[in-house]
N, C-alpha and C positions, 0 to 999 in steps of 0.2 A: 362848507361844514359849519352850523354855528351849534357851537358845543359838540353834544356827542350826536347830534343829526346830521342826516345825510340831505339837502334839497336840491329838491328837480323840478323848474320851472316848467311850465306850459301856457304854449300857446291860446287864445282861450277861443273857443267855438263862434260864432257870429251868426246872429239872425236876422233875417229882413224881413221888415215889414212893409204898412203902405207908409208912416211916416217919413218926412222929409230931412234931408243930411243936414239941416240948423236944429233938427229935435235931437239927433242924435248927439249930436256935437256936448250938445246944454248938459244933458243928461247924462253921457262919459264926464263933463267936467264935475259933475253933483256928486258921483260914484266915486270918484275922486278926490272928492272932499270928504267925505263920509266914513272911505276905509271901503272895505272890499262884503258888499252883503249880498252877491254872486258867489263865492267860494262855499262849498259843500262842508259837511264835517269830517272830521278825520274818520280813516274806517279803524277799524279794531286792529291792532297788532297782530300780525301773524305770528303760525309757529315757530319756534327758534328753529333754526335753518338746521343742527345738528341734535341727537338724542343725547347724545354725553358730550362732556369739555363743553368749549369756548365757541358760540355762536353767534348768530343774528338774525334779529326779527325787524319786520317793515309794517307801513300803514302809509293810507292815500288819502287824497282828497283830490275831487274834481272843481274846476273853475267852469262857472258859466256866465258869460256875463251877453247879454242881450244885445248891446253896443258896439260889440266888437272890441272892447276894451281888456287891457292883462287886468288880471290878479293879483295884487301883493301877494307874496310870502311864497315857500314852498309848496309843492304839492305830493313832497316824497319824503317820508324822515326812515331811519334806521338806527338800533340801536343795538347793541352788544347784549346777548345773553347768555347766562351760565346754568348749563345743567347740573345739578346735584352731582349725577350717578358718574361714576369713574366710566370712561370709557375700555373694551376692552381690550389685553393686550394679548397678541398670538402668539404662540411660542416662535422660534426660531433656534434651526439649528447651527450652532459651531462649528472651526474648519474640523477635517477627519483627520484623525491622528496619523502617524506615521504607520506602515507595514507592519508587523510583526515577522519574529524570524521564522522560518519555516518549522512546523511541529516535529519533525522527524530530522537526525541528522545526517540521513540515507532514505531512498528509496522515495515515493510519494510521499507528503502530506500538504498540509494547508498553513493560508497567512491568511491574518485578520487585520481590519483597523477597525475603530471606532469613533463615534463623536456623540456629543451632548446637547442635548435640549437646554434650551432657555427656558424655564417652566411659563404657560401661560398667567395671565392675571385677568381678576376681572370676568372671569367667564369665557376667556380668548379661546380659539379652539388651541392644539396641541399640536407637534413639530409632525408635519407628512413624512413616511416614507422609513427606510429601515435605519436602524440602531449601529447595527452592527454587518459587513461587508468581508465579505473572506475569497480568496482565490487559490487555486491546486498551485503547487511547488515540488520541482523532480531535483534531486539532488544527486551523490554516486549511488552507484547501487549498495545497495548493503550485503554486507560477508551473511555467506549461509553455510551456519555450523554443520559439520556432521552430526546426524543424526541417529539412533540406536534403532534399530526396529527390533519387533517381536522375540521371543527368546524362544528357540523349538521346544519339543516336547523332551519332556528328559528320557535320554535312552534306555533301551533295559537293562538291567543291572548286572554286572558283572561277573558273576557265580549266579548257578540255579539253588545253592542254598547256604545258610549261614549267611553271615553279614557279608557284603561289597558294595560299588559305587555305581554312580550314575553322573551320567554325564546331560549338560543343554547347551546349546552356544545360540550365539546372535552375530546379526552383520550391520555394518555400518557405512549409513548411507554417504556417496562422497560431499565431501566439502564444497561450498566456489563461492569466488570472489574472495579471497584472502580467510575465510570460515574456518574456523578448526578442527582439527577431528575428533570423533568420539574418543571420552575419557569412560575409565574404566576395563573393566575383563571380557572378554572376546567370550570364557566359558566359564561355566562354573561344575563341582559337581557336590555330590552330597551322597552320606552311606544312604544303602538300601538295608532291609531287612527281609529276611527268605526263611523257611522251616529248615528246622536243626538238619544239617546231612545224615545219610542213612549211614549205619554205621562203617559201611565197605565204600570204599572209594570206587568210580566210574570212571572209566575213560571219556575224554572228550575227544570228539574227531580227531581221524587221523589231519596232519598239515600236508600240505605240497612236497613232491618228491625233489631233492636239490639237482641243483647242474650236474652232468656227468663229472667225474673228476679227470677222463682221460678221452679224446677224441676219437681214439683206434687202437687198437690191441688190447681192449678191455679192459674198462673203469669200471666204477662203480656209484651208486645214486644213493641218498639216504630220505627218509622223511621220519618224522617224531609224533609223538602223541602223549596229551599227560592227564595225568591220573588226578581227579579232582573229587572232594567233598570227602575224605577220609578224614573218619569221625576219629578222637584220642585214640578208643579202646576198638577200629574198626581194622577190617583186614583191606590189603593192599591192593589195589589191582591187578587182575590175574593176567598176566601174558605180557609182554615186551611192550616199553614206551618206545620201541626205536626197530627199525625194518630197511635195509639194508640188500639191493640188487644188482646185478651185473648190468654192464650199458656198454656200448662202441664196441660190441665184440670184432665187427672186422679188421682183417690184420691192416697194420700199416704197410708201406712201401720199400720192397728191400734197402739197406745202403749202396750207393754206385760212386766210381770214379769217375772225374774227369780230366777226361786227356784233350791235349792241344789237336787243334783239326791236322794238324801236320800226317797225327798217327789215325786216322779214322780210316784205314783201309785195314788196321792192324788189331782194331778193336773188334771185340765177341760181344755180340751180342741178343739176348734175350728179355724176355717181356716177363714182368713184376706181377706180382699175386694181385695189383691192385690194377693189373690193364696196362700200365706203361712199358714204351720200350726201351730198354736201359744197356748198355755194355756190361760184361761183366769182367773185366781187367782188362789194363793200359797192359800197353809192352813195358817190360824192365826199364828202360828210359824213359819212361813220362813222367813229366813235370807237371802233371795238372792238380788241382785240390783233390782230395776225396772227403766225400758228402755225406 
């Protein structure tokens, strides 16, 4: 290196002619005194090795020396060049953040991380690939409230005239997983309004006849009916809110004693209104219940 040159010797080329090795001889030693006027001129400096920053450019020269003689000096220099222009810089990305917690605290949702670019310079291109990175997360399942459905139609109204109610209800769908149940009213109702009653009241259906009140030897059954839309000034319903029948007319089973089997050759007996066959008196000495 002398200075900021690079040098690289060479070998130098050799020709033969018809002169004799005392002509050569003379004439290497002349060349030699003289300095080197075989050596070529230096060629142009090349381009700097790089477009931006810190580089290097080269240039040659050839030796020729007829003799077979070296060349003084190098045949190769190099030097350091600097491009103006910035070179450019690419972005790169950052490590990725940590997980994020899962978006939901029940049931599916997702996590995310992230990471940042290093902005380019210079003209650099920009960081490949995605920003942002997220994956599905199953956690417990989540409580499912009860829920309210639909509310029916409201019923007909309670009287065919003057003011009464009506009624609607709704149902509620079950809970699970820990869910609550529907809050609020199961029914609601609200007055109706109907034309003023005629001024005499009407019967409404008669109801259901009741239980017998007696199983045998004859009871009796009742059923009712009531008198509905009697106007202040109107008249009452004509004929009976109330109907009252005979039921179980068959007789029951007479009363009978019983006697100890001791006396069963001593007992009378005959068969009851209702098919059975029964004694009709113990002898004077029987100890048995009677029924």
């Amino acid at each position: 290196m002398i200075g900021e040159h690079t040098v690289k010797s060479q070998r130098p080329r050799s020709v033969h002619d018809t002169k004799g090795q005392q002509e050569q001889d003379e004439s290497a030693k002349f060349m030699a005194q003289t300095g080197d006027p075989g050596a070529e001129e230096w060629s142009q400096w090349s381009s700097c090795s790089v477009t931006c920053g810190q580089g290097s450019q080269v240039r040659t020269r050839t030796c020729i020396s007829p003799f077979g003689t070296h060349c003084s000096g190098p045949l190769r220099e190099s030097r350091v060049c600097n491009n103006t222009a910035p070179c450019p810089v690419h972005g790169v990305w950052e490590e990725w953040s940590p997980w994020s917690l899962c978006s939901f605290t029940c049931g599916r949702g997702h996590r995310t991380r992230t990471r940042l670019c290093t902005p380019p310079q210079h003209g650099g291109r920009g960081c490949d690939g995605p920003e942002t990175q997220s994956k599905l997360c199953n956690i417990a399942l989540c409580p499912v409230d009860g829920q309210w459905q639909e509310w029916s139609a409201w019923s007909d109204c309670s009287v065919t005239c003057a003011n009464g109610t009506q009624q609607r209800k709704r149902q509620c769908s079950a809970a699970a997983h820990g869910g609550s149940e529907c809050r609020g009213h199961w029914a609601e109702s609200r007055e109706c309004h109907n034309p003023e009653c005629t001024a005499n009241g009407q019967w409404n259906p008669w109801g259901p006849w009741s239980g017998c009140s007696k199983s045998c030897d004859g009871g009796w059954q009742r059923r009712v009916r009531v008198c509905q839309g009697l106007a202040v000034t109107g008249q009452q319903c004509e004929g009976n809110g109330e109907e009252v029948h005979k039921c179980s007319e068959q007789r029951c089973p007479a009363p009978y004693e019983i006697c100890p089997e001791d006396y069963a050759v001593s007992m009378l007996w005959r068969r009851t209104p209702s098919g059975e066959l029964a004694f009709n008196r113990c002898p004077p000495n029987a100890t048995g219940l009677r029924m």
